[in-house]
C-alpha positions as CSV (number, residue, x, y, z in Angstrom):
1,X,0.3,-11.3,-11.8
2,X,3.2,-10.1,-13.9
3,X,2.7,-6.5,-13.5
4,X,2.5,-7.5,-9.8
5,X,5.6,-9.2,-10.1
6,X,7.9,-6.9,-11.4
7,X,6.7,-3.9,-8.9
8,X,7.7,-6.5,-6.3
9,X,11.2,-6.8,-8.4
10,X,11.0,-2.9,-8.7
11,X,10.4,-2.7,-5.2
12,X,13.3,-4.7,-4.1
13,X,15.4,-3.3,-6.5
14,X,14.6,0.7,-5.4
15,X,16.3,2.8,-2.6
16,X,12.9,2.4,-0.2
17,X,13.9,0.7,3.0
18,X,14.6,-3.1,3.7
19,X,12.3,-2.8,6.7
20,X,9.3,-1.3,5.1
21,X,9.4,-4.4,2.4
22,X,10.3,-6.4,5.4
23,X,6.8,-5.2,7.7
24,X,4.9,-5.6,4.5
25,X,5.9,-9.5,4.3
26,X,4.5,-9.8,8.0
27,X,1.5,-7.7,7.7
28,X,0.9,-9.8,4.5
29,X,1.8,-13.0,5.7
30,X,-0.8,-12.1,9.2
31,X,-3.7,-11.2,6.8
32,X,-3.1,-14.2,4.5
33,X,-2.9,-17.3,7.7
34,X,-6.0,-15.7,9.1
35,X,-9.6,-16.0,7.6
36,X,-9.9,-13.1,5.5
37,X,-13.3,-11.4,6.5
38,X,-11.8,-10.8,10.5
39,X,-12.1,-7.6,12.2
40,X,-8.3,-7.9,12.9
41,X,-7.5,-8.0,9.5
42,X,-9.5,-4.6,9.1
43,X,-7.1,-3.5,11.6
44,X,-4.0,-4.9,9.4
45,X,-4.9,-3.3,6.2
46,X,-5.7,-0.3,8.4
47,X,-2.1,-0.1,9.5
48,X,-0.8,-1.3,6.1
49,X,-2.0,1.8,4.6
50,X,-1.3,4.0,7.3
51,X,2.2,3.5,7.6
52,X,2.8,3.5,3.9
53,X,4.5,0.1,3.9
54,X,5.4,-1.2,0.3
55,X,1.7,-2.4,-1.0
56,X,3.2,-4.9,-3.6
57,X,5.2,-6.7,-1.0
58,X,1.9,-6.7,1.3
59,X,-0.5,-8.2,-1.5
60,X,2.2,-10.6,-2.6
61,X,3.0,-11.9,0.7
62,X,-0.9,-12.2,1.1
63,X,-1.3,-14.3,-1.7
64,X,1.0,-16.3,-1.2
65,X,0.6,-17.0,2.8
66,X,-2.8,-17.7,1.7
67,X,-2.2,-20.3,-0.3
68,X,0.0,-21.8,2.3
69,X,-3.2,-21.5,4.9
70,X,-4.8,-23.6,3.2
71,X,-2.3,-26.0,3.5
72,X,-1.9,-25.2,7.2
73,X,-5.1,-25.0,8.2
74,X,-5.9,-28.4,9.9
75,X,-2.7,-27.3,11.8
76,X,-4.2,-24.1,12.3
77,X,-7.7,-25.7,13.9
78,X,-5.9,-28.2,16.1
79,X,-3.9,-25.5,17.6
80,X,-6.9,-23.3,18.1
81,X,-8.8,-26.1,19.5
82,X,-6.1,-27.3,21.7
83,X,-6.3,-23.8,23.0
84,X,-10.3,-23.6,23.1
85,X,-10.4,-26.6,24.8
86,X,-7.9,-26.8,27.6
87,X,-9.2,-26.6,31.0
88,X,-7.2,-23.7,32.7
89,X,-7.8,-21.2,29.7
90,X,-11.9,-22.2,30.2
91,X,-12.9,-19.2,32.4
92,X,-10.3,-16.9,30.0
93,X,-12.5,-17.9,27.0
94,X,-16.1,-17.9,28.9
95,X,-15.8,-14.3,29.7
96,X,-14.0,-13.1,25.8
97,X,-17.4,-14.8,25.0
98,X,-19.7,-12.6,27.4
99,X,-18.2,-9.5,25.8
100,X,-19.8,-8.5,22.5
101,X,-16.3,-7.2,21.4
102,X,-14.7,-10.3,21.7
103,X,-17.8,-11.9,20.2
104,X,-16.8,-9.7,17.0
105,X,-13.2,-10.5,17.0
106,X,-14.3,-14.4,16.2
107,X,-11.7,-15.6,18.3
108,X,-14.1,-18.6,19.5
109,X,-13.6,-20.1,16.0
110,X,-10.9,-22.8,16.1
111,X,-9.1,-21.8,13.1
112,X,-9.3,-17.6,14.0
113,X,-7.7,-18.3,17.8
114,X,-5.0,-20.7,15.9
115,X,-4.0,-19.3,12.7
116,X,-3.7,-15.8,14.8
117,X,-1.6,-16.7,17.4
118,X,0.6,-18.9,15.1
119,X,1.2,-16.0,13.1
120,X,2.1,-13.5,15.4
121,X,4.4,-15.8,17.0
122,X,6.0,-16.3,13.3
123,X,5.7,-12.4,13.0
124,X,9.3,-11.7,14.3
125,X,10.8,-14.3,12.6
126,X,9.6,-13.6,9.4
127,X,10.4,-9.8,10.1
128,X,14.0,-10.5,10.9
129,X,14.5,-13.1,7.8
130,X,12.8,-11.1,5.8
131,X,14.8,-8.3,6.4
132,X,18.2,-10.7,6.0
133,X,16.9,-11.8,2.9
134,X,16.4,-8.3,1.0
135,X,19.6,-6.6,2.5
136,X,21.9,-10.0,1.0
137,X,19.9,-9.3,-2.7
138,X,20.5,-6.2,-2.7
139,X,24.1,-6.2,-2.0
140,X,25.1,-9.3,-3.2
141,X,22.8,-11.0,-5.5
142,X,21.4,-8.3,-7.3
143,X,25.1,-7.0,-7.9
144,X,26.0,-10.5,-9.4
145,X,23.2,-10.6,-11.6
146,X,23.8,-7.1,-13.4
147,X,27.5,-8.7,-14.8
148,X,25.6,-11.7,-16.4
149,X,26.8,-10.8,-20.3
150,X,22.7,-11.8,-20.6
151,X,21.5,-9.1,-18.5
152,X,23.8,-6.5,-20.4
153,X,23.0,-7.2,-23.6
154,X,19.1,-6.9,-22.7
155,X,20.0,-2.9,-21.2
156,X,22.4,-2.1,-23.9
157,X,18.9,-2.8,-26.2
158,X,16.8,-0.2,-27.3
159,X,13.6,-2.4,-26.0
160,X,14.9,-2.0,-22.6
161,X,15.4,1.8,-23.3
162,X,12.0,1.7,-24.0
163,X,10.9,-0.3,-21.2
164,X,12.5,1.8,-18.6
165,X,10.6,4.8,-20.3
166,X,7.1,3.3,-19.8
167,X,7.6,1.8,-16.3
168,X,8.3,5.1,-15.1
């Protein structure tokens, strides 16, 4: 979980774009709301790797927003059942159900259907905060915390000479 952590920190603290670390919160933080064996989440990782979003920030935000599901989840299966159960979406759902395709998607589970559309509806606001959050490190905080007298002593070491060798 450390080495995990500081590529994140590494991550942040590179040249690679604010929005690539910012799609891999959101593709993280879809994969981690949602039940994990999903065909849609196939489709995430799928895109994950095909767009060569930052991997670190992915699995972080995936671990994370999975603990948080589990937290969320009796949200998650009142939503979806809200949803399952109302009365004008009934014919919608009957003929998802008919389909085989749908049948695979699993989006007549409660807890699928809710956690889904929560998260794609939090998908934009996460991008966008996301995105806020990593552009004000990088120009303000991460700036402030190179002058601590802490963090200069600690470069100005030969450990961290040697630690900057082996991370690469």
């Amino acid at each position: 979980m450390l080495t995990l952590l500081a590529k994140f920190l590494k991550a942040l603290n590179s040249e690679s774009g604010a929005w690539a670390l910012a799609f891999a919160f959101v593709l993280g933080m879809m994969m981690g709301f949602t039940p994990l064996w999903r065909l849609h989440n196939l489709a995430i990782l799928l895109i994950a790797l095909l767009f060569r979003i930052n991997l670190t920030g992915f699995i972080l935000s995936f671990i994370i927003c999975s603990g948080i599901a589990y937290l969320l989840d009796p949200w998650f299966h009142q939503f979806g059942f809200y949803l399952l159960s109302s009365e004008s979406w009934q014919p919608l759902w009957q003929s998802m159900y008919q389909s085989a395709f749908w049948r695979v998607l699993q989006f007549h589970h409660s807890i699928t259907l809710g956690s889904f559309i929560i998260s794609v509806a939090f998908a934009p606001i996460l991008l966008f905060v996301s995105f806020f959050i990593i552009t004000q490190y990088r120009t303000r905080i991460q700036k402030w915390f190179n002058k601590l007298k802490l963090v200069q002593m600690l470069k100005a070491n030969r450990f961290w000479a040697i630690y900057s060798d082996l991370r690469g």
